[in-house]
N, C-alpha and C positions, 0 to 999 in steps of 0.2 A: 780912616775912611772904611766903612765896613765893606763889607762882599753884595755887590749884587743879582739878583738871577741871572742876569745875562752873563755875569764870571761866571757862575755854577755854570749854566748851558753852556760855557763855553771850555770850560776845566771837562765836564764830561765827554762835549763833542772830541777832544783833543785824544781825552783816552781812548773812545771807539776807535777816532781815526788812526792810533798809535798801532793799536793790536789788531785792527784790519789788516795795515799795511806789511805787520809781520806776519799774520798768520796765513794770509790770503797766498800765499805761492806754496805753502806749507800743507795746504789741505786740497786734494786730487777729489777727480769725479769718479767714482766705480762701477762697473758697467759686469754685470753676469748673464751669460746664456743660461735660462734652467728650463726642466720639462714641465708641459703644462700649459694652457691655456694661455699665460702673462709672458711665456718668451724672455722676458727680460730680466732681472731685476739691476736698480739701482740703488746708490748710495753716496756718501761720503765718506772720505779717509784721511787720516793724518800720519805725516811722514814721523815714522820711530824711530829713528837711525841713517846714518849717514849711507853707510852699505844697500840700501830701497827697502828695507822694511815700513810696514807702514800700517797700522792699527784700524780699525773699523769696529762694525757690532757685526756677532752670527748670525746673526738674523738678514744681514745682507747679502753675505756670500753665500748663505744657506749651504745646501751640500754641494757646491760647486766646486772645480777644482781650479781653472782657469779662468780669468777676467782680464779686464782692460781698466787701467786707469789713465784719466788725462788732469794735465795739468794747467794751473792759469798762464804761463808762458806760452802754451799750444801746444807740448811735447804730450805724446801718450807713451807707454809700454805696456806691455802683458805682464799679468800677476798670476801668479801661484798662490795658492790658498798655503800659507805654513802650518796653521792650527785655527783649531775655533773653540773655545769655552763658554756652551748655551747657556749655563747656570747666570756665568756675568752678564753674557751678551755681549765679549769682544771677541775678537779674531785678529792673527797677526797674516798680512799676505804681502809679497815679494814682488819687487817692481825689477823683471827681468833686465832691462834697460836700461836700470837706474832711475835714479830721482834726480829734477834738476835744481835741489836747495837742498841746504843742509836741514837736521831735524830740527822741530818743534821742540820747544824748553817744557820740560812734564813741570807741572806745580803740585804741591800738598791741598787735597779736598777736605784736611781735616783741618784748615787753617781760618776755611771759610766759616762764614758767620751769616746767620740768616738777616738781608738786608744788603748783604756784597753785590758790590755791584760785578756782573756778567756779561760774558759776550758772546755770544754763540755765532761760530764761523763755518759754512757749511759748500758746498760746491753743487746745489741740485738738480739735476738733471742738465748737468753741463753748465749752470749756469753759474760760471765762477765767483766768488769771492762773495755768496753771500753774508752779509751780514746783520745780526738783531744783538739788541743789547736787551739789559732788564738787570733782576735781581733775584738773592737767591730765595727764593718764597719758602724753602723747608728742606730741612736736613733729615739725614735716616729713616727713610720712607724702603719699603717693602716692595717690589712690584712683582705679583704672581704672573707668569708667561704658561701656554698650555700649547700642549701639541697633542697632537692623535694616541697618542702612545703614555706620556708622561705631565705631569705639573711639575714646573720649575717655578722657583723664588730666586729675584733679581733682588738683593740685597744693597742696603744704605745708598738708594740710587741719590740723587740731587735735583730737586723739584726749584723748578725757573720760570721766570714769566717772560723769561728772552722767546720771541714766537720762533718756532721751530718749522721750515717750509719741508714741501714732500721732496724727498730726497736726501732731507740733512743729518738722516740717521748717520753715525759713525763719525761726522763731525767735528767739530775741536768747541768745546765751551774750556773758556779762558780765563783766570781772570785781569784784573787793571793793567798788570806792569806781562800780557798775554804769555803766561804761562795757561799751558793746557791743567787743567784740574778739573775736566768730565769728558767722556764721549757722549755726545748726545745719543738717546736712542728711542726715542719714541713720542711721537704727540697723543698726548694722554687724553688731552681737552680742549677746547676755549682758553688760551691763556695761559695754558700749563702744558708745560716741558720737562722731562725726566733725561739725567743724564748718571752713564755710569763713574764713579769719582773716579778719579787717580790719587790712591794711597799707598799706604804700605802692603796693602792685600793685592789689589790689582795689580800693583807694579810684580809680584811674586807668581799673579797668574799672567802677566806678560812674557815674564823670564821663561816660566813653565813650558810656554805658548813657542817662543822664540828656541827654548832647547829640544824640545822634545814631542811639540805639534799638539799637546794635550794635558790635560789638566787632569787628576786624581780628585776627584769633589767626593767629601763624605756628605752623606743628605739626612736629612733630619725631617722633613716636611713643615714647617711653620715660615707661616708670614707672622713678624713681629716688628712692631714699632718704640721708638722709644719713650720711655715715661716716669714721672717722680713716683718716687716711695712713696708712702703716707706719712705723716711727720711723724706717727712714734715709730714706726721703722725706720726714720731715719736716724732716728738718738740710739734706735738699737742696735743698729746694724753698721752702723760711721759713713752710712752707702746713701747717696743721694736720689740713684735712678736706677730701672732696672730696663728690659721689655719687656712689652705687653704684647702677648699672646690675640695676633687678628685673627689666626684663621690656623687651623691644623688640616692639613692633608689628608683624605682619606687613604688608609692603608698604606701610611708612613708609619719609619719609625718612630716618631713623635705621638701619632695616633697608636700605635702598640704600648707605649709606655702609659698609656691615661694622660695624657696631657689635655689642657683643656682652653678652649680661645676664654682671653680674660686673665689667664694665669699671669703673673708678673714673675719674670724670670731671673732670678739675683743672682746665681753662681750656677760655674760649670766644675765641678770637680774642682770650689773651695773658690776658682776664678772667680774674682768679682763681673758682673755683666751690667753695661752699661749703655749703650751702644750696637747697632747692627752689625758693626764691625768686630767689635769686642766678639761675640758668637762667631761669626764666617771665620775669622782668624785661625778658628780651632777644629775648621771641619774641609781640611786635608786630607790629602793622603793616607796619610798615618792614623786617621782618627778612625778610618772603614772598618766595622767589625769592631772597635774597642767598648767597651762599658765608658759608660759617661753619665755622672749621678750629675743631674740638672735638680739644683735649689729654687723652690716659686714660691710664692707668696700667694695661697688661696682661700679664699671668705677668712680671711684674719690671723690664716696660721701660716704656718713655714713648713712646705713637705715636701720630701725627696724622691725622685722620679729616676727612674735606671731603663737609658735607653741605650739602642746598638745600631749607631749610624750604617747606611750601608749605601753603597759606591752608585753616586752617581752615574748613570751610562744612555748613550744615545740610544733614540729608538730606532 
């Protein structure tokens, strides 16, 4: 006897209601005083560890130092801001009080497939345990962020059609078996939702975050997305995909080198580059200030670009 929609509706209802039920005591409301006409700001957070740490986006705590979190049981505590990384848009902050559930299970964002199904779990303005499902509409997408001062690239964010309510920035998107694998951080549009992944990178700017309050970003200025070769560069190069160059920064490093939007970007010093992450990976600490010969593919040839990242910093 085959499956029919009402098994489907009913296999899917099963899973929302699974990783509701886990994540909904897992993710707190966040509450900031800041100066300025809004008084407030809010958000959501997910508990990182059993000791009250607990992950959001910068954008929420903003430059704040002290907040309130509550949670779906009724318990609140005071937080401490531990660090904030604007480039990601996480922030790690400290639930003086403690937390009253163990933490959230992190998943791999690099495991998703465009088509997974999602959940996005948010606590908005106090109002606990929201929840929206969907799918993931698009992988390694760019997102430019601007302040007074500086342009930041939010890099291989995760584009979802789970609706995202006011407040659910910092959030928990999960996916089936509710591993966390993005923080939600922004409603882009109609229908579209951007969240930051949890991978290998992120989990190194959490560590960062959790040792030491801040992160070392080397910056390059490009928004880039991902993209195929052309097919004889692929017989020549053995390389499938590279990025493609959306947008260069005025008076970046990128913009000093000649770099140009359009470029397809194949290697970083011989590195194969395939992926958003594949570039973020290599723009560390360690990378501020080094030479870095970036390979692109322009109107038809292969030409070599020498740029000298330099150190991200607040305004």
């Amino acid at each position: 006897m085959e499956p029919t929609d009402d098994d489907a509706l009913d296999a899917y209802s099963s899973v929302v209601t699974r990783v509701a039920e886990l994540l909904t005591p897992r993710v707190a409301a966040l509450r900031f005083r800041t100066a300025g006409r809004r008084g407030e700001a809010a958000g959501s957070a997910v508990v990182l560890s059993d000791d009250g740490h607990l992950v959001t986006n910068a954008h929420v705590v903003g430059q704040s130092v002290w907040g309130e979190a509550s949670f779906s049981d009724g318990s609140s505590s005071r937080v401490r801001v531990v660090g904030r990384d604007p480039l990601s848009d996480l922030a790690v902050v400290h639930a003086v009080e403690g937390v009253p559930t163990a933490a959230a299970e992190l998943g791999d964002a690099d495991r998703l497939k465009v088509g997974s199904l999602v959940v996005a779990v948010g606590n908005p303005l106090g109002l606990s345990g929201s929840v929206t499902a969907g799918v993931v509409s698009a992988l390694g997408r760019s997102m430019p962020t601007h302040t007074a001062a500086a342009t930041r690239i939010i890099e291989d964010v995760i584009q979802t059609d789970a609706a995202l309510n006011p407040g659910s920035s910092g959030g928990a998107l999960a996916d089936s078996r509710g591993r966390v694998v993005g923080i939600n951080t922004a409603v882009a549009g109609i229908g579209l939702g951007l969240a930051v992944p949890v991978n290998t990178t992120t989990r190194r700017i959490l560590t960062a975050l959790l040792e030491v309050g801040r992160v070392r970003r080397a910056y390059l200025g490009l928004v880039t997305s991902p993209a195929p070769l052309p097919k004889e560069w692929i017989e020549r190069t053995g390389r499938r995909s590279a990025l493609r160059v959306v947008q260069v920064v005025t008076d970046s490093p990128a913009a000093a080198s000649g770099m140009h939007a359009g470029d397809l970007l194949v290697a970083v010093d011989g590195a194969s580059l395939g992926d958003a992450q594949s570039l973020q990976r290599l723009l560390f600490g360690d990378a501020i200030g080094r030479r870095m010969e970036i390979t692109a593919l322009r109107n038809g040839a292969l030409v070599d670009v020498v740029a000298y990242p330099r150190e991200l910093t607040d305004p």
